[in-house]
C-alpha positions in Angstrom: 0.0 0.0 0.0 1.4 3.6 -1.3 1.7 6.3 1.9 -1.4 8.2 -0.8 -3.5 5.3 -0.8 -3.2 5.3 3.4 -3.8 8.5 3.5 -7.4 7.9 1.9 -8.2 4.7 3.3 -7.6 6.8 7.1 -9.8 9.4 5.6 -7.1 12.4 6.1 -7.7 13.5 2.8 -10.0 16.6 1.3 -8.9 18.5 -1.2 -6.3 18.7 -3.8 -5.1 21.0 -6.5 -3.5 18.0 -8.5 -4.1 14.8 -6.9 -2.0 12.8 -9.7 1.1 15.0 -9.3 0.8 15.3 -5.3 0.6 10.9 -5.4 3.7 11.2 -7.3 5.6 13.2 -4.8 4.6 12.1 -1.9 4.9 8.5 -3.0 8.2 8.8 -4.4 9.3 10.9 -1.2 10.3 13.7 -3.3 7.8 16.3 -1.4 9.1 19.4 0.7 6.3 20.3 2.3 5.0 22.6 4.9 2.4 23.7 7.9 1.8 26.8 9.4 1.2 27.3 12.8 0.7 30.5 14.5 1.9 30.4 18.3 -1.0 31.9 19.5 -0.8 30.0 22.8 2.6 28.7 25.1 1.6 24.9 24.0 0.2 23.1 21.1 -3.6 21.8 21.3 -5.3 19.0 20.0 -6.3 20.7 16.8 -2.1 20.9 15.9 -2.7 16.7 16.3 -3.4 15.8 13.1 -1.0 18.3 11.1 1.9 16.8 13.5 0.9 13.2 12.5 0.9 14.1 8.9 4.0 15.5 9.1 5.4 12.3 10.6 3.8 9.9 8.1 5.3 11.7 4.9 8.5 12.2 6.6 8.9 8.4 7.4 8.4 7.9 3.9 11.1 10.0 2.7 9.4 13.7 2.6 10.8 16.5 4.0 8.9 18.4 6.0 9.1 22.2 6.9 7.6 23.3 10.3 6.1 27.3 9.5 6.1 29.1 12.7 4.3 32.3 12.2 6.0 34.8 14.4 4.9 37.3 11.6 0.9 36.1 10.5 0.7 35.8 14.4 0.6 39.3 14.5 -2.2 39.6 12.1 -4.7 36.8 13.0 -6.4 34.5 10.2 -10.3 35.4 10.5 -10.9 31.5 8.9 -13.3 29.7 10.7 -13.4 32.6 13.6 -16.4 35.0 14.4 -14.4 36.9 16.4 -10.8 38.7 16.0 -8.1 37.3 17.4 -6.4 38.7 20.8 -3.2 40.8 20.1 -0.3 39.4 21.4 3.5 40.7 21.7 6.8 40.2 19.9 7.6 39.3 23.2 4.9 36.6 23.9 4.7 35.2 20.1 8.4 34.6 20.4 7.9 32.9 23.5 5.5 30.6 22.4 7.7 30.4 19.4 10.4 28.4 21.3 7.8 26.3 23.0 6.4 24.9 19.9 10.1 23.9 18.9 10.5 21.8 21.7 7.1 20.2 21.5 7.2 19.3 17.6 10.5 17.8 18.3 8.3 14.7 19.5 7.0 14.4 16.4 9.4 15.2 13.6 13.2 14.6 13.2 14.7 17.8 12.7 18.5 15.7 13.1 20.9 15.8 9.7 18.9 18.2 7.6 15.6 15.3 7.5 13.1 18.7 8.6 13.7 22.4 9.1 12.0 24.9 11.6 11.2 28.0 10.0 10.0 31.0 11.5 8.0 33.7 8.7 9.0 36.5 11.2 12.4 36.5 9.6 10.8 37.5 5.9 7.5 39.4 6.6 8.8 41.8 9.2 10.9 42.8 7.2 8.8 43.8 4.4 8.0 47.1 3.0 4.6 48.3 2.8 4.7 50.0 -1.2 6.8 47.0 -2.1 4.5 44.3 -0.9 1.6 45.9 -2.8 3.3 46.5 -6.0 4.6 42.9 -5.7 2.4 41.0 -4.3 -0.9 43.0 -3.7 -1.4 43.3 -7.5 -1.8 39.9 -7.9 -4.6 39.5 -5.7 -8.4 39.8 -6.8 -10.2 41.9 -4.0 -13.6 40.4 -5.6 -12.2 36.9 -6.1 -10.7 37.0 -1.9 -14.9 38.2 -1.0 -16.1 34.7 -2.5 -14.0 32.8 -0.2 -15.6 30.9 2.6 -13.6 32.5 5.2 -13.8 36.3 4.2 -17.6 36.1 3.7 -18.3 34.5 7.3 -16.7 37.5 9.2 -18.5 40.6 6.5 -21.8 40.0 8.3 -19.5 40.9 12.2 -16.9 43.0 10.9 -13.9 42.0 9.0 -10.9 44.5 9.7 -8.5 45.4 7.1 -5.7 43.7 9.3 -7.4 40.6 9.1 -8.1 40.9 5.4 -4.0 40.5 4.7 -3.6 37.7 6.4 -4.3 35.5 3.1 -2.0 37.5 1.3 0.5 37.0 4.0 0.4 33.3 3.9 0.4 33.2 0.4 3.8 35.0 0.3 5.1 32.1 2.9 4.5 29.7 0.4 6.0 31.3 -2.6 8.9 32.6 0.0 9.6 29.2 1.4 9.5 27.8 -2.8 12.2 30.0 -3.7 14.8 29.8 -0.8 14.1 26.0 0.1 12.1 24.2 -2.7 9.3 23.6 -0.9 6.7 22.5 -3.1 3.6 21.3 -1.3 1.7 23.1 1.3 -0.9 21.3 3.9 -3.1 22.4 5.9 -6.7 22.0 7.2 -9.2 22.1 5.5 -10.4 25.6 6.8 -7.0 26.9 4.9 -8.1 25.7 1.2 -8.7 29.7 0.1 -5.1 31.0 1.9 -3.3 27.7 0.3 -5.0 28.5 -3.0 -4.0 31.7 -3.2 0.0 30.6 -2.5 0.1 28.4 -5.7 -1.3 31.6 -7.5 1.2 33.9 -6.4 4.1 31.1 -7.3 2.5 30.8 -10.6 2.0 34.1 -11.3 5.3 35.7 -10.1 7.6 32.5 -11.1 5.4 30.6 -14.0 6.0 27.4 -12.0 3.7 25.2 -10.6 3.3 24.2 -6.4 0.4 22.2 -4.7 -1.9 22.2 -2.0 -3.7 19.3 -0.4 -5.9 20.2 2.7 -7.1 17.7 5.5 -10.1 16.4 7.0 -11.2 18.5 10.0 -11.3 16.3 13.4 -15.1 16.8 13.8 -16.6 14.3 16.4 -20.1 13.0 15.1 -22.1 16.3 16.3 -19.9 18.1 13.5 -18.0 20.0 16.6 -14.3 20.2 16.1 -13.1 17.9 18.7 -10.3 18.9 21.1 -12.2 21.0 23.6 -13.4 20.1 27.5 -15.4 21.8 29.7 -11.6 23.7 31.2 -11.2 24.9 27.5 -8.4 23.0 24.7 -6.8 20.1 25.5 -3.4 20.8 25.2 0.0 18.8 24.6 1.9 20.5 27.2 2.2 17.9 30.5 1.7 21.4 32.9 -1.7 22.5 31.1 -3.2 19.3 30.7 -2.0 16.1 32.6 -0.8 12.9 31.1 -3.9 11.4 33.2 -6.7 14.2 31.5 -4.9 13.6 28.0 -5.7 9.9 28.3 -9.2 10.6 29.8 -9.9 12.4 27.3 -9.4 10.0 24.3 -10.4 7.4 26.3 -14.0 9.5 26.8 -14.5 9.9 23.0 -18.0 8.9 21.5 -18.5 5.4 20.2 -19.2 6.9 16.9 -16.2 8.6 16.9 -13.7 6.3 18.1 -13.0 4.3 14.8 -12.2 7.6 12.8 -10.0 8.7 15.7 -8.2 5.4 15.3 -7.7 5.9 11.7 -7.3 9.6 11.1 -4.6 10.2 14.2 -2.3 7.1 15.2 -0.2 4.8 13.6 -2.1 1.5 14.5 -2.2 -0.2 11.3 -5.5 0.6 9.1 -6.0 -3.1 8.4 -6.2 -3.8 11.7 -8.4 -1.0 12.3 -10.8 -2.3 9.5 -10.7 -5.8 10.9 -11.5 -4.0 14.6 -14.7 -2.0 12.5 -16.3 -5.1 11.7 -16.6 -6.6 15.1 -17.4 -3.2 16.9 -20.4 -3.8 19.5 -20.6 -3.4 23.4 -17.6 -4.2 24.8 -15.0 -3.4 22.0 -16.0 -0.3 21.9 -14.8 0.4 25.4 -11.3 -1.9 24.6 -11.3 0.6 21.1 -11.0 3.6 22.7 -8.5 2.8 25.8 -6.3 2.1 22.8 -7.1 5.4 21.2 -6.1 6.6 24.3 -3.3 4.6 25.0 -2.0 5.2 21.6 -2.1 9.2 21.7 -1.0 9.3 25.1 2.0 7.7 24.2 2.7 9.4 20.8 2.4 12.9 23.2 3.8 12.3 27.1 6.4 8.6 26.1 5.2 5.5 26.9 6.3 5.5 30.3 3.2 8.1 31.3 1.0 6.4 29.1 1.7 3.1 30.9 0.7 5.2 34.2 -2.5 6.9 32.8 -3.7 3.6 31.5 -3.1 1.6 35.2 -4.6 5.3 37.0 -8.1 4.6 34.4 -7.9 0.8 35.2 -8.1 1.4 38.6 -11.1 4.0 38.5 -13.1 1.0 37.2 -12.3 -2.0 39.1 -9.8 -3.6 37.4 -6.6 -2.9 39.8 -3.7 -0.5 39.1 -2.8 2.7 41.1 -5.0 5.4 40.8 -2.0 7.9 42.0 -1.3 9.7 38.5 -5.5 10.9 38.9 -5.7 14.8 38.2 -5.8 15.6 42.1 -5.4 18.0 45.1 -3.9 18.7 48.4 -5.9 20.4 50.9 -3.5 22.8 53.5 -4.9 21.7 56.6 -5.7 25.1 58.4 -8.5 24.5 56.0 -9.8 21.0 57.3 -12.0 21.6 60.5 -11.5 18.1 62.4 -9.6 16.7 59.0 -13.2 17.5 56.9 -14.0 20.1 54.5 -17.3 21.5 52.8 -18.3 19.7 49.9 -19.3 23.0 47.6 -16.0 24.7 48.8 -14.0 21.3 48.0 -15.4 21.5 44.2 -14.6 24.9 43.8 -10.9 24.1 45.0 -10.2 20.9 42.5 -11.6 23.1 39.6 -14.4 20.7 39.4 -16.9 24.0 39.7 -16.0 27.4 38.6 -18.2 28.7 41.7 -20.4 27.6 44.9 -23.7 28.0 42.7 -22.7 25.6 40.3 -21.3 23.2 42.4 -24.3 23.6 44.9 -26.5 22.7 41.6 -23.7 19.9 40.6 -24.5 18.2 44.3 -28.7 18.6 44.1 -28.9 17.4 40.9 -27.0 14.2 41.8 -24.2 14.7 40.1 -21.1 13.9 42.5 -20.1 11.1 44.5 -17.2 10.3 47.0 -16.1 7.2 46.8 -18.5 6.2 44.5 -21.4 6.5 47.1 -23.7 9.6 45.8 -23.2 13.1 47.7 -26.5 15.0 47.8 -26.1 17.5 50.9 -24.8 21.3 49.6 -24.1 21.8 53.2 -22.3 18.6 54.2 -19.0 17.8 55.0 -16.1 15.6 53.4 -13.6 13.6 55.7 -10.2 13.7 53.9 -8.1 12.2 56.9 -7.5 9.9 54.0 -7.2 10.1 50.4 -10.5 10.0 48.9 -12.0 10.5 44.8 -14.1 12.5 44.1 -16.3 11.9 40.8 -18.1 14.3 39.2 -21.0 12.8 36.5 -19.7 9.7 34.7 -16.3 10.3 33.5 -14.6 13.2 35.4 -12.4 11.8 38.2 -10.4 13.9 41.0 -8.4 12.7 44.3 -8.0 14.9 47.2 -6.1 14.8 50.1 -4.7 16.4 53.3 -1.5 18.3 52.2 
């Protein structure tokens, strides 16, 4: 099976300027490639998943991949898919979250002996002169033809601001930047990209009469067509200090039935044929023994195996089948806060994060939605003995251990 044809059979794929000539590439592992990421945040999310793993597949089969940081579109903000604009940040802050995207992609991609490059669009675009970029550039960009564009025409009805409006240009002269100084051919991206990727073939073809690809992937949509990667605390992240080994692994291992197979497919490295063969049989039980590989899988590909051995015998233990429970998201309670080594139950939620305040957590415990111990708490106004180590649950799947500190 060619690395194209696993692509589709995973379902990664959605749309491609040249689908013959991109198979050849990619195949052959003659494809420089690239993704963009804008270090909007100090971590990489969920939603950077699926670009990493692409960018591992081709490069184990010969491609060479080229990681974009945006240092410079960061301080623009790409109104695709967004209703809102995006929070300015500082030089100070982007290049901050600049260097901890480095360290985290290095789990992914081998940047050793030349095999991947790290590139930061900061160096080029801040650089830039206003006239000059719109004699160059801005001429060969259709104001009418950038209006038709998904992504443009969501944000007219709110407000799009003329900052915003650049950003397409901005990525398009990555592209045609990155094709001239390092021969990058092929650009990827997600499928919300498709207009900013188009318009970077354009500008190569227009300004160098050559020809450069694009090939967009699926969206990680779970089956309510919400992009997955989100909790109730906000994004599930890939830095260990924002979110825990433990929640990481909760998290997959929480996923939907319906969305587990796709999960499978589209994001680790479990053979398709053996995740066809698992299709087949999927009822009951299997979905359960599905998803704690999901989880196992990711959990591994992200924190090593040694912490996804841990999360996996912490999740065991929550349901009865032995293991130690100790690497449990969980909290230490000062004890000049204990009165006779208990604490109040809607104070105790609000201090594991497990309610933002004492009215929801009040309605969390009325509306039978916590137990201790597994026995159902009810009382708002009752008191929890931590003298030793106790979990608390909160609905079916969120799990927390507190103790005295």
């Amino acid at each position: 099976m060619t690395l194209f044809e696993e692509l589709k059979r995973r379902g990664l794929l959605a749309q491609l300027t040249d689908e013959e000539e991109i198979k050849e590439l990619i195949n052959a592992g003659k494809a420089t490639f690239y993704i963009g990421f804008d270090p909007t945040a100090d971590s990489l999310h969920v939603g950077h998943f699926m670009a990493l793993c692409l960018m591992k597949r081709l490069q184990m089969a010969g491609n060479k991949p080229i990681a974009l940081l945006g240092g410079g579109t960061g301080m623009i903000g790409d109104p695709s898919g967004k209703t809102d604009m995006r929070k300015m940040l500082t030089p100070e802050t982007i290049q901050h979250n600049v260097e901890c995207f480095k360290k985290q992609m290095s789990r992914f991609i081998d940047f050793s002996d030349g095999k991947a490059l790290v590139v930061n669009n900061a160096d080029w675009l801040l650089d830039l002169k206003y006239v000059d970029v719109l004699r160059e550039v801005g001429a060969c960009f259709s104001v009418n033809k950038m209006l038709t564009f998904e992504c443009y025409k969501q944000r007219m009805e709110r407000g799009l601001t003329f900052l915003e409006f650049n950003y397409m240009i901005m990525q398009s002269y990555d592209f045609y930047k990155l094709f001239q100084d390092y021969g990058c051919n092929m650009q990827f991206g997600g499928d919300d990209q498709w207009a900013n990727m188009l318009g970077g073939t354009e500008l190569i073809r227009k300004k160098l009469g050559k020809d450069a690809y694009a090939m967009t992937i699926t969206l990680l949509l779970n089956s309510e067509g919400k992009k997955m990667g989100k909790t109730e605390k906000g994004a599930v992240w890939l830095d260990p200090e924002k979110t825990s080994p433990y929640e990481f692994f909760q998290y997959w291992r929480n996923v939907a039935d319906a969305d587990v197979i796709k999960c499978l497919k589209m994001l680790t490295f479990v053979p398709v044929e053996e995740i066809e063969e698992m299709e087949k049989t999927m009822e009951g039980a299997q979905y359960n023994k599905a998803k704690e590989l999901l989880a196992y899988e990711l959990t591994k590909l992200v924190h090593g195996e040694k912490e996804a051995d841990k999360a996996l015998e912490a999740a065991k233990a929550l349901f009865g089948a032995g293991g130690d429970s100790a690497d449990m998201p969980s909290t230490g309670i000062a004890a000049d806060e204990l009165e006779d080594g208990k604490i109040g139950i809607l104070n105790l939620l609000v201090k594991t994060g497990l309610a933002p305040s004492n009215s929801e957590a009040r309605r969390l415990v009325t509306q039978n939605g916590i137990s201790v111990n597994d026995a159902k708490f009810t009382d708002p106004k009752g008191m929890v003995d931590i003298s030793e180590p106790v979990i608390i649950k909160k609905g079916k799947k969120v799990f927390h251990k507190v103790f005295r500190a």
